[in-house]
Every structure is written in C-alpha cells, then in structure tokens.
C-alpha positions in Angstrom: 83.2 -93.0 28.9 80.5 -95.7 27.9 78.8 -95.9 24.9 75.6 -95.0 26.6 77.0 -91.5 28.5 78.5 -90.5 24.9 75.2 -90.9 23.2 73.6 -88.5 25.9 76.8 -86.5 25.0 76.5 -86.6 21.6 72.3 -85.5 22.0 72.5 -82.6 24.1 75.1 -81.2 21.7 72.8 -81.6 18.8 70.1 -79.9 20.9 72.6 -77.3 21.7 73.1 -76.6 18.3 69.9 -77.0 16.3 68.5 -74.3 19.1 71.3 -71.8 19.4 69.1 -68.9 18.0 66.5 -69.1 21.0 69.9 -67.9 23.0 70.4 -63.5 23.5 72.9 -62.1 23.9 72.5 -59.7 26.6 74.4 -56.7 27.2 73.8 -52.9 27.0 74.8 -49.9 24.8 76.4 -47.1 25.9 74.2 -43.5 24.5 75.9 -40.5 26.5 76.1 -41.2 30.3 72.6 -43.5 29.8 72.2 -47.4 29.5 70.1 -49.3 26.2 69.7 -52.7 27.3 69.2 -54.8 24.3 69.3 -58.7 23.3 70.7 -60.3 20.4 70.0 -63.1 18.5 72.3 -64.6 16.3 70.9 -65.5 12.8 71.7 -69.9 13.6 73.1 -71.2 10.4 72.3 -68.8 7.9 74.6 -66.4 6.6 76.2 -63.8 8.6 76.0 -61.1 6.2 72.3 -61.4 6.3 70.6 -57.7 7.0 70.4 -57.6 10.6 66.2 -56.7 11.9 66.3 -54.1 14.5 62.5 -54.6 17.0 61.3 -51.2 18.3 58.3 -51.8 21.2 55.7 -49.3 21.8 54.4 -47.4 24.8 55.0 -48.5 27.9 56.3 -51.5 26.1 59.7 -53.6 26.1 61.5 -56.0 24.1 59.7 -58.9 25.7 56.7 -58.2 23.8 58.8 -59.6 20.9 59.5 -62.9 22.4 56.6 -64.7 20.2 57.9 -63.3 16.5 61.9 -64.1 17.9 60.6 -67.4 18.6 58.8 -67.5 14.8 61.6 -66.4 13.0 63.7 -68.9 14.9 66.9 -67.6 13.8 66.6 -66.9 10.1 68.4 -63.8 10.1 70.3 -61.8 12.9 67.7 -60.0 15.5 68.2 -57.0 17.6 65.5 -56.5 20.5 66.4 -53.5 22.9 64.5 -51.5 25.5 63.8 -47.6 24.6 65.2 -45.3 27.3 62.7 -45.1 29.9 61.2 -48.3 29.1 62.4 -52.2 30.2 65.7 -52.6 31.5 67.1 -49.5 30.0 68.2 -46.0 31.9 65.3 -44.1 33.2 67.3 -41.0 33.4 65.4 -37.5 34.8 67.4 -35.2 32.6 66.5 -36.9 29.5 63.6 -35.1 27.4 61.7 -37.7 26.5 60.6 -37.3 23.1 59.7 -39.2 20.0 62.5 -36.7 18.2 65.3 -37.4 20.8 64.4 -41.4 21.3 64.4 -41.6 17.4 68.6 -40.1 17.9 69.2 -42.5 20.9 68.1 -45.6 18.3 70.2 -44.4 15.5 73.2 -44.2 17.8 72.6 -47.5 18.6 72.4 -49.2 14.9 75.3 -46.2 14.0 77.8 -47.6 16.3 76.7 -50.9 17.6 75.0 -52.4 14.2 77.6 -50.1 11.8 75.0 -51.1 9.1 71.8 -50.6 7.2 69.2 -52.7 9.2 65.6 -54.1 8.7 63.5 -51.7 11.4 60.4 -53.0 12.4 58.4 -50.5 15.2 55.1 -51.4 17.0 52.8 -48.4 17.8 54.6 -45.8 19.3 57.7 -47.5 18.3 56.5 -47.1 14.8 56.2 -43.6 15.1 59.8 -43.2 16.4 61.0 -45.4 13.2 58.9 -42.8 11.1 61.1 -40.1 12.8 64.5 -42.0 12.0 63.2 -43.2 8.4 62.8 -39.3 7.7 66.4 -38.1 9.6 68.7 -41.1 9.0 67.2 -42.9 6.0 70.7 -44.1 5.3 70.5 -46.4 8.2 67.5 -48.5 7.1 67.3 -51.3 4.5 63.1 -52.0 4.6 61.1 -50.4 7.2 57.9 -52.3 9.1 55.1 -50.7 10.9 53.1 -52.4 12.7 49.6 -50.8 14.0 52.0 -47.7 14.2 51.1 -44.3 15.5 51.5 -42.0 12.1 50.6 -37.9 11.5 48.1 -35.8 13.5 47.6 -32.6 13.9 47.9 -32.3 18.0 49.3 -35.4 20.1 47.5 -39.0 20.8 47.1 -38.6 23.8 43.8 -38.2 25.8 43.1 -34.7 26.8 43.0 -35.8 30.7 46.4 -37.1 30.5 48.2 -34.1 28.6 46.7 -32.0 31.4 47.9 -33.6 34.5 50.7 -31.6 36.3 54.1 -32.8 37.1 52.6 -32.9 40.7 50.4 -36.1 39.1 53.1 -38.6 38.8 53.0 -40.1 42.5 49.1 -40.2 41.7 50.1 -42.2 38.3 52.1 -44.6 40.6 49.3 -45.0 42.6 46.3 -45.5 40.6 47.7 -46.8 37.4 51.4 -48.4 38.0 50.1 -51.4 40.1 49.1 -54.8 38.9 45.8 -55.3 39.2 44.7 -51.5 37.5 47.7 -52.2 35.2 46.2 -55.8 34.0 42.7 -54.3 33.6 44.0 -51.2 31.6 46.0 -53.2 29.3 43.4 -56.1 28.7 40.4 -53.7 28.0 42.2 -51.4 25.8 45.4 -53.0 24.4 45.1 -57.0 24.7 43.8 -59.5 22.6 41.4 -62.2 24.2 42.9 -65.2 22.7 46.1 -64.4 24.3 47.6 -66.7 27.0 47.5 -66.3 30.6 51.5 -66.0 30.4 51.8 -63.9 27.9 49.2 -61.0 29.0 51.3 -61.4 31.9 54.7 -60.2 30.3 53.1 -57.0 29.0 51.9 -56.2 32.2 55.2 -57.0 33.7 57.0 -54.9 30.9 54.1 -52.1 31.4 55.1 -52.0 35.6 59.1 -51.2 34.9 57.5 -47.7 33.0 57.9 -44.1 35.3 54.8 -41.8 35.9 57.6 -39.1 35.0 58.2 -40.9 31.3 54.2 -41.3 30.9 53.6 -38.0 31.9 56.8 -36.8 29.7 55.1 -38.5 26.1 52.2 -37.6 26.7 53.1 -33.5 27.3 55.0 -34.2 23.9 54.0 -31.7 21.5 55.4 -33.4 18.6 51.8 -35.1 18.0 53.5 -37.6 15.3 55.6 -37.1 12.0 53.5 -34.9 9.6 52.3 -36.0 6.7 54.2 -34.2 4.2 57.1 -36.0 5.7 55.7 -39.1 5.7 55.1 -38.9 1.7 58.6 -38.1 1.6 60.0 -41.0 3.0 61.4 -43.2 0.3 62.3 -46.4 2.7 60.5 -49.6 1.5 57.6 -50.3 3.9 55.1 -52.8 4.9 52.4 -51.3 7.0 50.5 -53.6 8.8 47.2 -52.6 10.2 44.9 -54.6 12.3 40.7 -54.2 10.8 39.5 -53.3 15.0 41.3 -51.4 17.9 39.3 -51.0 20.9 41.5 -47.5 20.9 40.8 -46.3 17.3 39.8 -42.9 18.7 43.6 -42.5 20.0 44.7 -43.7 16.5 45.5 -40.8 13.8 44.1 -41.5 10.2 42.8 -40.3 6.7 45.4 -38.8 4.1 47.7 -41.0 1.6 50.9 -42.3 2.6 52.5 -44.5 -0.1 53.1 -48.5 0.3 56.3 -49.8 -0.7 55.7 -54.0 -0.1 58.3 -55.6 1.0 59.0 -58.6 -0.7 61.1 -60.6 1.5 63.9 -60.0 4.0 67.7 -60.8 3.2 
C-alpha cells in the first residue's frame, strides 16, 4: 500500500472514531407479545458507567424529534431514544389500552430489563406526563428527571372537547381529514411548530406525526386519566428540571396554577 492510500486509511479511521456517537444502535425491545423500537447511542469516550439518559417524545411524536439534542450532546453520556407503543416504529397493537398509566409500565419494563439501572428521564409534553406517572410508581428507576413543556395535573383530560367526543366509528374520518400530509403539516406548524425551524426538520415531525393510528389518537384522547394529580406530583421526590417555554400557541390545552416543587439539576453524570 502507498504512502498516499494509507494516509486516506489512516483519515477515515480518525473520522470513524472522533464520530462514533452520531452511530444508533438499532434494535427493539421485547414488552409482552408487542415491539419498542428504540436507538442507542453510545456515550463516545467518556466513561461507561456514566448514567445512561432515557428520551421520552410526546404526542403523536417519535424519537426523531430528538435527533437535534442527540446531535448537541454529541456523545457525552450514553443516550436511549425509543418510540412509545403506538407511536414511530414501535407495535401499534389493537388490544393494548392505551393509556398514560399502562405506557408509563411499558417504559419501566424497558429501563427494568433492558437499562437494569437508574437512568436520567427526560419526557417532552405528553411524554412528560407519562415520566410523571413512572417518577410516582417506580421512583427507584430514575436518577434526575427532565420535563420539558410537559403536560402536568388537571382536573378532566387535555384534550379538546370535540375530540373526546368522536365515536370509535371516527377513526377512518381521522385518517381522512387529519392523517395526510398537507392537513398534517398545517396542524402541526400552526399549533405545535416553531417558525425558525428548518424546512427539514418540520418535515420529520410531520413524518413522525403520519406513522400515528386514528385508533391511538382516539384512544388518548378518551383517556380519563386527565394527567397525574397534584397531590402526587408534590410527592414526588426525583430531582427535576422543568423547562417551560414563556408562549404556546396551545396554552388553553396546557394544565396550570398550583405549586409543584423544583429540584434543579445541577449537572448530569
């Protein structure tokens, strides 16, 4: 090999392994006789005993919404990004109840038996709201918890009142109207999606937004639980960062008032 061929050589490995954490690992976890298709990403040079960070989307969301923050932490500590049942890549099953409650039990199976440790949780919206649910049931399983814009107590569900009250019959009329591209792209980007994001990137949420069922929609939204009350919430003694944006084109969906105490978090290891 000439001296010019190994230099090439000797590059691409370097490449290779300054960028190893932009690589998942794909594969799925088994939870009863349904699918959780989740990536990981390995935490680069640091070391491995570093607490891994588990990424929970929200509604109608998937764990390509996380791509920009996995590219930001670029491999600082271990990553797990997974799609909630119903959602992404994962089972869509019709005899699960879908539920804040039972997808809270599906993601502590998951770190339980495929993490076997305490983990960093950090849930978005809805996905908040089902780390609420595990923070109160399996506190044992999180190191520092982060919610981001999450959905927190109310006393009925957050739902509009049009879509609690469509019938099971309604789901081929949610396919129609709603689950297509352009509707989709309009609905997201006038109630969910900042301006100043790229062309690309509103793309993959409404990509993530399409692989969602009418019968899953229809399924959260009938869900009674209407968010963890608030004498749980005060309960909870998980350190947590909340972080909140200051405008939401959907604040009128968005529970609030009462106290819930702030535990900051001052760094993740």
């Amino acid at each position: 090999m000439d001296k010019q061929k190994l230099l090439l050589l000797a590059v691409l490995v370097v490449i290779f392994v300054s960028s190893q954490s932009a690589f998942a690992e794909e594969n799925y976890f088994h939870y009863r006789d349904y699918e959780i298709y989740y990536e990981y990403y390995p935490a680069g040079t640091e070391p491995e005993d570093r607490t891994p960070l588990v990424l929970v989307h929200g509604f109608m969301g998937s764990r390509t919404n996380f791509y920009p923050l996995i590219g930001e932490l670029d491999g600082k500590l271990p990553i797990f990004a997974l799609d909630l049942l119903g959602f992404g890549d994962s089972s869509k099953p019709a005899d699960f109840t879908y539920s804040r409650g039972n997808l809270a039990g599906s993601l502590a199976s998951f770190i339980e038996v495929n993490i076997a440790r305490p983990v960093h949780l950090l849930g978005h919206s809805m996905g908040g709201e089902i780390s609420l649910f595990l923070a109160r049931n399996h506190p044992q399983l999180i190191n520092k918890l982060i919610l981001v814009d999450s959905v927190a107590y109310s006393s009925s569900n957050n739902f509009p009142g049009w879509v609690i009250s469509l019938e099971p019959v309604s789901a081929p009329f949610i396919d129609i109207i709603l689950l297509n591209r352009p509707v989709m792209r309009n609905f997201l980007k006038r109630g969910f999606l900042s301006d100043d994001l790229s062309a690309e990137r509103q793309q993959s949420y409404v990509d993530a937004a399409l692989k969602t069922k009418a019968s899953v929609i229809l399924a959260l939204a009938r869900d009674n639980e209407g968010g963890i009350g608030k004498e749980a919430i005060q309960k909870i003694k998980v350190p947590t960062l909340i972080i909140w944006g200051g405008r939401t084109r959907l604040s009128r969906w968005k529970s609030g008032g009462g106290s819930i105490k702030i535990y900051p978090i001052r760094g993740l290891s």
